[in-house]
Biopython code that builds the backbone (N, CA, C, O; Angstrom):
import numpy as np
from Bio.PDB.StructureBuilder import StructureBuilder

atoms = [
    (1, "UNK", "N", (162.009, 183.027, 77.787)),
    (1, "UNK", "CA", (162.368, 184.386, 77.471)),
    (1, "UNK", "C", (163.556, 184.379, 76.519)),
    (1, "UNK", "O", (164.435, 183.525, 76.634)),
    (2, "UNK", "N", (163.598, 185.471, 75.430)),
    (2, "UNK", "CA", (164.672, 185.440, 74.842)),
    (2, "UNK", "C", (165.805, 185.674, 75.160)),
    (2, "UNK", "O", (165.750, 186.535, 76.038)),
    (3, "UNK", "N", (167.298, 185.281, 74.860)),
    (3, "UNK", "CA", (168.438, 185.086, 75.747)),
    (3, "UNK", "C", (168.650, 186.835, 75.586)),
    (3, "UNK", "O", (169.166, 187.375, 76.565)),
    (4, "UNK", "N", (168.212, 187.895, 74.195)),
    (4, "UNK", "CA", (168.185, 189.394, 74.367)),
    (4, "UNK", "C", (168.069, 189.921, 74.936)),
    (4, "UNK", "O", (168.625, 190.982, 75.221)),
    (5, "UNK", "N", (166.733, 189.009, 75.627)),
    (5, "UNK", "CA", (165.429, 190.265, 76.517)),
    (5, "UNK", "C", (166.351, 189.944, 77.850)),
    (5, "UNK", "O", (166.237, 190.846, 78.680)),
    (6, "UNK", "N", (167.072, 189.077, 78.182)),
    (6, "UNK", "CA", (167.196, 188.769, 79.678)),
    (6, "UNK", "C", (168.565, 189.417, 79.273)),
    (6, "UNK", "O", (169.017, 189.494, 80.416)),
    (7, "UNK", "N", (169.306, 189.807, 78.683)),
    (7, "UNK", "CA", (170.692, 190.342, 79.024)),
    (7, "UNK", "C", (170.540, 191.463, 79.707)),
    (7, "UNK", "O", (169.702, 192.344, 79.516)),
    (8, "UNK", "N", (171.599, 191.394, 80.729)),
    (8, "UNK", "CA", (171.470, 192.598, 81.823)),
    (8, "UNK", "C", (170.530, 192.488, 82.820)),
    (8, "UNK", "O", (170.511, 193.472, 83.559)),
    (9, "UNK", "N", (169.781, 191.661, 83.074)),
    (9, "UNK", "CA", (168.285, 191.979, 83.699)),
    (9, "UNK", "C", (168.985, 191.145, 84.888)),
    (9, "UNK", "O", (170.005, 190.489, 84.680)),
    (10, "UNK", "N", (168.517, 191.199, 85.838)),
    (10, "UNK", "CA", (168.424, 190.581, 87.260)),
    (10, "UNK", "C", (166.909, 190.078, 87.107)),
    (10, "UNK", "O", (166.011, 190.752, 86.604)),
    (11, "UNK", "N", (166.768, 188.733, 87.645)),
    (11, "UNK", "CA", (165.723, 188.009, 87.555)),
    (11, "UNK", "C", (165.504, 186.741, 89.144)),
    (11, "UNK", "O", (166.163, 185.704, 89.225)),
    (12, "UNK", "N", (164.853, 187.016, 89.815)),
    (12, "UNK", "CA", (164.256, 185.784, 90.986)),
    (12, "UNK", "C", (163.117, 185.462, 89.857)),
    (12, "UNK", "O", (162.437, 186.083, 89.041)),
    (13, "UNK", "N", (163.395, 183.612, 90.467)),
    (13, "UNK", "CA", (162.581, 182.982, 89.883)),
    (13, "UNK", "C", (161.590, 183.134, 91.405)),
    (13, "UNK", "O", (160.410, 183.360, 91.135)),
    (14, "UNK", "N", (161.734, 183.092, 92.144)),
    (14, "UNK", "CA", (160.487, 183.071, 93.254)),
    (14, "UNK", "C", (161.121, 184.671, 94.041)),
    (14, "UNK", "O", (162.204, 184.523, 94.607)),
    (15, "UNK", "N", (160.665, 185.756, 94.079)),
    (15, "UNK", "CA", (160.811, 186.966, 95.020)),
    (15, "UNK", "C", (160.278, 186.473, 96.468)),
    (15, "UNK", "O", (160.970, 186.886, 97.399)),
    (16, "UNK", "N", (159.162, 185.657, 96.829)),
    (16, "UNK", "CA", (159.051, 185.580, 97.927)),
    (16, "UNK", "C", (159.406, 184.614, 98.684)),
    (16, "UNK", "O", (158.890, 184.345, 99.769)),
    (17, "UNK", "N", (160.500, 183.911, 98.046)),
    (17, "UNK", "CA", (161.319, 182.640, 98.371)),
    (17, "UNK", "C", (162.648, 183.484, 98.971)),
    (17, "UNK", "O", (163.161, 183.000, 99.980)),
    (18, "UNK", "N", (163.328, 184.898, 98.336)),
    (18, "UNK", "CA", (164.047, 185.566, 98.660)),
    (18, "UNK", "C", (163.746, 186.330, 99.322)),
    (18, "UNK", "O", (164.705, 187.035, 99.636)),
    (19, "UNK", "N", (162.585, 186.698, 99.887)),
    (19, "UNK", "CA", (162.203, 187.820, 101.268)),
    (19, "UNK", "C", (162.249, 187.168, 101.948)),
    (19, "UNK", "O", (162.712, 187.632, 102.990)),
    (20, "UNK", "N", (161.868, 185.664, 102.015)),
    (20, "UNK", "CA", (162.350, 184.809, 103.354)),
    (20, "UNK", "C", (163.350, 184.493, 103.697)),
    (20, "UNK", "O", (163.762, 184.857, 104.798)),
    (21, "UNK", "N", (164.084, 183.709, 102.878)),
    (21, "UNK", "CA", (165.960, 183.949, 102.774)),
    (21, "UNK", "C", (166.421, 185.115, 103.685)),
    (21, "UNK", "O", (167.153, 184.913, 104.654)),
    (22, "UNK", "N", (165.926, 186.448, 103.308)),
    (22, "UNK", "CA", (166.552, 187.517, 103.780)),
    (22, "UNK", "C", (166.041, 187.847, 105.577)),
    (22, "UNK", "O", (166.430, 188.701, 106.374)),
    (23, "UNK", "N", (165.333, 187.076, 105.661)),
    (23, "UNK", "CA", (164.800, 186.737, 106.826)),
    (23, "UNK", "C", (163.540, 187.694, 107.131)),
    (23, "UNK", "O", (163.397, 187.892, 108.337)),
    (24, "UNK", "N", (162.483, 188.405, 106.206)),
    (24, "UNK", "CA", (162.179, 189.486, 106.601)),
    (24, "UNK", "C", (160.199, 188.304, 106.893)),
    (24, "UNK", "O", (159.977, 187.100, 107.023)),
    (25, "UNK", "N", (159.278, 189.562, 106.865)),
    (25, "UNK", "CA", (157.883, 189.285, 106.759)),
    (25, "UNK", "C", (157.743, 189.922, 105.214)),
    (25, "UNK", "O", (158.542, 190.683, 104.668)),
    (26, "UNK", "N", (156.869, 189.548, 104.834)),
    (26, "UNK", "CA", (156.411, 190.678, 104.055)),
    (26, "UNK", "C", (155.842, 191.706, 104.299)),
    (26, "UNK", "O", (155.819, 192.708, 103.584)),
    (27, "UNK", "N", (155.262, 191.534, 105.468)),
    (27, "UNK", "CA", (155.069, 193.436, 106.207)),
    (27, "UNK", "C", (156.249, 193.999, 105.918)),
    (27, "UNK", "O", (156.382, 194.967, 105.170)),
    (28, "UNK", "N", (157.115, 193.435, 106.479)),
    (28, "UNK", "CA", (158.606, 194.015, 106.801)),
    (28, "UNK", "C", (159.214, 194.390, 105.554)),
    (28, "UNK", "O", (159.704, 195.519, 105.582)),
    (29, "UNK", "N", (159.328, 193.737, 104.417)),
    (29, "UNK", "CA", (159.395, 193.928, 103.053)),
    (29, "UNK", "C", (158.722, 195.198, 102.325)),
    (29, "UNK", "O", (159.207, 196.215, 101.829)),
    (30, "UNK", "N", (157.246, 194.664, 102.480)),
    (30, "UNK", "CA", (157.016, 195.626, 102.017)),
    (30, "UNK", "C", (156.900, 197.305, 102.720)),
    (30, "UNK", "O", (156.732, 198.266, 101.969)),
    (31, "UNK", "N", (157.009, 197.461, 104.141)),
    (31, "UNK", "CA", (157.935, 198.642, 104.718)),
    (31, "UNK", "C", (159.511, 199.168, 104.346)),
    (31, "UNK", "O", (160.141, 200.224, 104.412)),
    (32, "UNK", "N", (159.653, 198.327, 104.086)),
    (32, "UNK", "CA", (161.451, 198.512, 103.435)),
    (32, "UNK", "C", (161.171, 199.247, 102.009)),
    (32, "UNK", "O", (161.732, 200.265, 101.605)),
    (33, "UNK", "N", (160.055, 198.402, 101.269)),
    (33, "UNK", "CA", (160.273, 198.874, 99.954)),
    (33, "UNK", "C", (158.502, 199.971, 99.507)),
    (33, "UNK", "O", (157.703, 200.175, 98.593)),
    (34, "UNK", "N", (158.772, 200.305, 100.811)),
    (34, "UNK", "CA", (157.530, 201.855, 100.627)),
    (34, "UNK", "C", (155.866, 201.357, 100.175)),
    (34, "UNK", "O", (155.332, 202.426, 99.879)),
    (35, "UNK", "N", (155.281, 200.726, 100.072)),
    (35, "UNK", "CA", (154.308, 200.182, 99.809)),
    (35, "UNK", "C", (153.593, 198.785, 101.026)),
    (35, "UNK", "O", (153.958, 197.972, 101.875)),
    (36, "UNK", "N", (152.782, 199.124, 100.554)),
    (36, "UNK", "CA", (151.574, 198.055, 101.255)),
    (36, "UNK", "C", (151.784, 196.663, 100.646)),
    (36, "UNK", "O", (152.123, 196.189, 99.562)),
    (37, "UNK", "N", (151.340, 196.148, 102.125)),
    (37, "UNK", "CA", (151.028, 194.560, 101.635)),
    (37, "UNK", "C", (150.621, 194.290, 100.305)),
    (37, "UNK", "O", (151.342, 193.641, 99.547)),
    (38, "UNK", "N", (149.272, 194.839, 99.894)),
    (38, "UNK", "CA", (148.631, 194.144, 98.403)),
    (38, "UNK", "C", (149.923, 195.101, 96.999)),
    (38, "UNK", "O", (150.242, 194.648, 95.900)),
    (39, "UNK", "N", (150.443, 196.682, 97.737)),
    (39, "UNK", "CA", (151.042, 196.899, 96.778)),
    (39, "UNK", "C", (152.222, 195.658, 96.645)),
    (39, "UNK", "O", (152.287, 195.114, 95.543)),
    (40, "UNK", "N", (152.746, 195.393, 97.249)),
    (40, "UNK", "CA", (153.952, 194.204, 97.367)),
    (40, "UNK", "C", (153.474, 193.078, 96.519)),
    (40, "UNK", "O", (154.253, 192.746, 95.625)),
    (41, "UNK", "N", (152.536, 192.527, 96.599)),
    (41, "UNK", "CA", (151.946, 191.491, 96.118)),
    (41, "UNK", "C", (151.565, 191.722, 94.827)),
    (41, "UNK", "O", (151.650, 190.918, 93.898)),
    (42, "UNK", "N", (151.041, 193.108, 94.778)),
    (42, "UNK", "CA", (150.907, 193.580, 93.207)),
    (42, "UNK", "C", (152.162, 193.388, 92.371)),
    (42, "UNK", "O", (152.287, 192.614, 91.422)),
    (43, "UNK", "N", (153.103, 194.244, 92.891)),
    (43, "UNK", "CA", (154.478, 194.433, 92.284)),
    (43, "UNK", "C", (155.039, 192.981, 92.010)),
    (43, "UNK", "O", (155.543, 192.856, 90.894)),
    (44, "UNK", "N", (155.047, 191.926, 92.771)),
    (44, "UNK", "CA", (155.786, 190.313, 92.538)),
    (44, "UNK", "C", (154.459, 189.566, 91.575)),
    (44, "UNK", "O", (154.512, 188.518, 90.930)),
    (45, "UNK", "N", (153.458, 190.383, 91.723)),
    (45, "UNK", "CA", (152.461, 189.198, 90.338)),
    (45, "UNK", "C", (153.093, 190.418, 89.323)),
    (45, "UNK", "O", (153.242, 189.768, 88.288)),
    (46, "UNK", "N", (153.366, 191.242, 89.136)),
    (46, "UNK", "CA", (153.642, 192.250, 87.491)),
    (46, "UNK", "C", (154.677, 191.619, 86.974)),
    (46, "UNK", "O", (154.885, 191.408, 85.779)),
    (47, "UNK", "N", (155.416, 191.277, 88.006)),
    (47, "UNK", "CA", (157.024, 190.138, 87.710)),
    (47, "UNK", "C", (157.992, 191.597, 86.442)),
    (47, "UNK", "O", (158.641, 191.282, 85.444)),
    (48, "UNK", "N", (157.833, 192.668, 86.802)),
    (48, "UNK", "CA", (158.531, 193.606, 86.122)),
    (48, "UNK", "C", (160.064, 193.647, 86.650)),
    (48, "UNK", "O", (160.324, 193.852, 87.836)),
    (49, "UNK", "N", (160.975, 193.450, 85.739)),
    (49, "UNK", "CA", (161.971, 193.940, 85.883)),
    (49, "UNK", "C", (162.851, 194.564, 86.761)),
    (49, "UNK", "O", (163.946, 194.149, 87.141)),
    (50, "UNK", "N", (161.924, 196.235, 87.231)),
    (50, "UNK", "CA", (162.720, 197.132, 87.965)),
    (50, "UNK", "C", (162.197, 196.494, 89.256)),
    (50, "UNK", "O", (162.994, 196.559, 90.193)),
    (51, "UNK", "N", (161.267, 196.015, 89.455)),
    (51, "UNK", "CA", (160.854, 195.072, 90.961)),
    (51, "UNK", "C", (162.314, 194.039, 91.316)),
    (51, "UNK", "O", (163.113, 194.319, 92.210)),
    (52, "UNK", "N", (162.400, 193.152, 90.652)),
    (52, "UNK", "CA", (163.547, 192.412, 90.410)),
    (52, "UNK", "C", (164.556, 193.271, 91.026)),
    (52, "UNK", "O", (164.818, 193.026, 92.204)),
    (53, "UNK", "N", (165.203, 194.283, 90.420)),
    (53, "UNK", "CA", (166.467, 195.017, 90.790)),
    (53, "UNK", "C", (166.155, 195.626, 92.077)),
    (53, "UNK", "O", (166.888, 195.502, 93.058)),
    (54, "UNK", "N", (164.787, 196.454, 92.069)),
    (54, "UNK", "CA", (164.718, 196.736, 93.578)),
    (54, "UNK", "C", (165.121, 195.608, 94.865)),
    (54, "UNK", "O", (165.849, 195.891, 95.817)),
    (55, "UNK", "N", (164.332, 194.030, 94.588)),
    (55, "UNK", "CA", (164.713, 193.187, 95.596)),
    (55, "UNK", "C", (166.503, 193.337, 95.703)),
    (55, "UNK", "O", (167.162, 193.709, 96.674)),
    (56, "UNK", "N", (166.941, 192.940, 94.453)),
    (56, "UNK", "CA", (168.236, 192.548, 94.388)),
    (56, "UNK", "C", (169.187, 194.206, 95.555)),
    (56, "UNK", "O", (169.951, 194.141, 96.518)),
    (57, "UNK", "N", (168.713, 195.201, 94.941)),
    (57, "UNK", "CA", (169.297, 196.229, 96.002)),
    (57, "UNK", "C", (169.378, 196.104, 97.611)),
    (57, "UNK", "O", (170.248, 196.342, 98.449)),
    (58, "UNK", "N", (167.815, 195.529, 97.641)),
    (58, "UNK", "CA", (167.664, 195.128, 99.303)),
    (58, "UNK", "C", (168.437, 194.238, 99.776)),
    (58, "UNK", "O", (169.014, 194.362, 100.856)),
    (59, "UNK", "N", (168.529, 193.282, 99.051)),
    (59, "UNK", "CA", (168.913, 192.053, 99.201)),
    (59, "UNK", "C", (170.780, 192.710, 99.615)),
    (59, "UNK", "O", (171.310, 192.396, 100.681)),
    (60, "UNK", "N", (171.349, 193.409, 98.793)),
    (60, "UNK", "CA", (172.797, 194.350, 98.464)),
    (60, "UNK", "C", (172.755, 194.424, 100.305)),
    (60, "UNK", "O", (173.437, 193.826, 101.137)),
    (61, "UNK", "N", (171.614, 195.455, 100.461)),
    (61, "UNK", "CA", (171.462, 196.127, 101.307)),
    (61, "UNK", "C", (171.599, 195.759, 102.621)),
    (61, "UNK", "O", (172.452, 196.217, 103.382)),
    (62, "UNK", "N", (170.867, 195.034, 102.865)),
    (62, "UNK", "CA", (170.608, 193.878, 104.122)),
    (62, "UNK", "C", (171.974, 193.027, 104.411)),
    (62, "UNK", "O", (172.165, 192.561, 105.534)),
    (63, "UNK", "N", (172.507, 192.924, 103.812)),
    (63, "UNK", "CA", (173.924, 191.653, 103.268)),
    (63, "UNK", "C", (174.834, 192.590, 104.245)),
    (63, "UNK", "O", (175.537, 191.898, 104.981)),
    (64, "UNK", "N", (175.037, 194.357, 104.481)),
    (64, "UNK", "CA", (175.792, 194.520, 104.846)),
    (64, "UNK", "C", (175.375, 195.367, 106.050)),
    (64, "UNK", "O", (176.249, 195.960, 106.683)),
    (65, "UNK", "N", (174.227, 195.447, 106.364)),
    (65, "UNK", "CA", (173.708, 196.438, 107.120)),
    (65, "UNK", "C", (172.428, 195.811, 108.218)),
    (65, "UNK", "O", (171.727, 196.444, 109.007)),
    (66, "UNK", "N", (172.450, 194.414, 107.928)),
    (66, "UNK", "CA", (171.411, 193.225, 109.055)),
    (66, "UNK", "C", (172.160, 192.956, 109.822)),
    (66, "UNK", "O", (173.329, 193.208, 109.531)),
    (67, "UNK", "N", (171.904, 192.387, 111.022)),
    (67, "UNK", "CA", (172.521, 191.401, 111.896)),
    (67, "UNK", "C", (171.767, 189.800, 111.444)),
    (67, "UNK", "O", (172.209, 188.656, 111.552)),
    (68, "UNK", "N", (170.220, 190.423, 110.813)),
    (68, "UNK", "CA", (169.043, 188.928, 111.035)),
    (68, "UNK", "C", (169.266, 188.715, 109.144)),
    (68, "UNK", "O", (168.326, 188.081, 108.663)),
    (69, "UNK", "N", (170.162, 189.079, 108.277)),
    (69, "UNK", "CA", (170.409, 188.802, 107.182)),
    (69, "UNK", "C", (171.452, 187.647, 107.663)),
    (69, "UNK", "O", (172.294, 187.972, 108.500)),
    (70, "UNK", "N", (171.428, 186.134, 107.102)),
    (70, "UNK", "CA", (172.027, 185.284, 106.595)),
    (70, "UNK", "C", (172.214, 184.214, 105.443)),
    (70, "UNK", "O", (171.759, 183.075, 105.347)),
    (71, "UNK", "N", (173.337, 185.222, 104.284)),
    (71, "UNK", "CA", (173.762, 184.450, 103.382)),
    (71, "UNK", "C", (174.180, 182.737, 103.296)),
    (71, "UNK", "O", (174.343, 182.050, 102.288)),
    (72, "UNK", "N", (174.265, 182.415, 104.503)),
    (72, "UNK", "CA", (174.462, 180.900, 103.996)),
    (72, "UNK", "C", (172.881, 179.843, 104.589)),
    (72, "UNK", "O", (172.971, 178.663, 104.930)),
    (73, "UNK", "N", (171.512, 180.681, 104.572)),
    (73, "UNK", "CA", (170.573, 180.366, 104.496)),
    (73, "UNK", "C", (170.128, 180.528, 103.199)),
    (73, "UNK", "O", (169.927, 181.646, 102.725)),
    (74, "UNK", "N", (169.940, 179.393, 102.524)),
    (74, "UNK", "CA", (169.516, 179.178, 101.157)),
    (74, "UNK", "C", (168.085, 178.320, 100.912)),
    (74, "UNK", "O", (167.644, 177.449, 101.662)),
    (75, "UNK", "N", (167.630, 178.683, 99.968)),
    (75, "UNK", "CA", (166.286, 178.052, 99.796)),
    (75, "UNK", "C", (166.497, 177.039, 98.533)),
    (75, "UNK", "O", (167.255, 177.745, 97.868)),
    (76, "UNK", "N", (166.342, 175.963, 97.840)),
    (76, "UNK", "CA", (167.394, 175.453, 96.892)),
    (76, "UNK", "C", (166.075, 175.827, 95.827)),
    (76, "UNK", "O", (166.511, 175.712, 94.682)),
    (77, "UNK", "N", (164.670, 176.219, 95.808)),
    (77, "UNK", "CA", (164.225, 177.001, 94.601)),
    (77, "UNK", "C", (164.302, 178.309, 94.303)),
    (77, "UNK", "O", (163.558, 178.888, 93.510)),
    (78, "UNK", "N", (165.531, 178.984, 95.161)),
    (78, "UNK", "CA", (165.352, 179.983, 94.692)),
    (78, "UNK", "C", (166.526, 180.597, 93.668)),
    (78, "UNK", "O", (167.589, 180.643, 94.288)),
    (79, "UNK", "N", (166.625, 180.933, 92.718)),
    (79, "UNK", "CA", (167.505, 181.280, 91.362)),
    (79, "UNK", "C", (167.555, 182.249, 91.303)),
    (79, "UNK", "O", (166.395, 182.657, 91.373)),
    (80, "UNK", "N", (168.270, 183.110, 91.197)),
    (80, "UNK", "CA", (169.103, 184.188, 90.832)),
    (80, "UNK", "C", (169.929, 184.376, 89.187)),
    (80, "UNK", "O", (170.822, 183.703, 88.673)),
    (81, "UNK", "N", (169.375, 185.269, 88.818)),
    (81, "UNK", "CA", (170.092, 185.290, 87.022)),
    (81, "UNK", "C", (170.208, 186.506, 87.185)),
    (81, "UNK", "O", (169.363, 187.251, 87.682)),
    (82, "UNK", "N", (172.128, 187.026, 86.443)),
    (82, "UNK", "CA", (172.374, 188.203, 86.597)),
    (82, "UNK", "C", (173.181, 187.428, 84.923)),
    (82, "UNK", "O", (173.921, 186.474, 84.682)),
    (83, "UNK", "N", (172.484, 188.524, 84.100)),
    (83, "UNK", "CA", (172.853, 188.155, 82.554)),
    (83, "UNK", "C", (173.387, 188.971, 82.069)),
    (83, "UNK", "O", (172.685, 189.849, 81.567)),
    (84, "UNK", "N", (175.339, 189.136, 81.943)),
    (84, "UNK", "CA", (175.855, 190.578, 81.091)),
    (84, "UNK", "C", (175.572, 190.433, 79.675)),
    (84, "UNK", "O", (175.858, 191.339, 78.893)),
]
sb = StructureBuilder()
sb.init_structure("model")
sb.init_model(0)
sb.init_chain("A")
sb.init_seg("    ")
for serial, (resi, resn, name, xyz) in enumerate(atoms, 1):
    if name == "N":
        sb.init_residue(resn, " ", resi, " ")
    sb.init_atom(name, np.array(xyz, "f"), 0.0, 1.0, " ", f" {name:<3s}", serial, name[0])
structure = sb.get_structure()
């Protein structure tokens, strides 16, 4: 991708490497984020952008408002790019 196109953008290289991280199902995921299983699955194959920022909100979200959210559970493929 061009270093243009990615400025500003929030980007997971794997989204469903980070719904596990966050400790959820993807039922559970995709209840959080208003849609159905296949919509969920739709939305992480479109690999769009505002999907991206939506996780990253949850992700915000969960960080301060889980008990079953834990930040020092890491997955080592999963990447995070936040490009000013």
């Amino acid at each position: 991708m061009d270093s243009k196109k990615k400025k500003g953008v929030i980007y997971y290289q794997s989204i469903p490497a980070e719904i596990i991280r966050l400790g959820l199902t993807q039922q559970q995921a995709a209840n959080l984020m208003g849609c159905s299983i296949s919509g969920l699955t739709h939305r992480i194959k479109a690999d769009k952008p505002q999907f991206h920022l939506a996780i990253y909100g949850l992700s915000n979200y969960l960080e301060k408002h889980s008990k079953r959210y834990s930040p020092s559970k890491e997955d080592n493929n999963l990447k995070r790019y936040v490009i000013n």
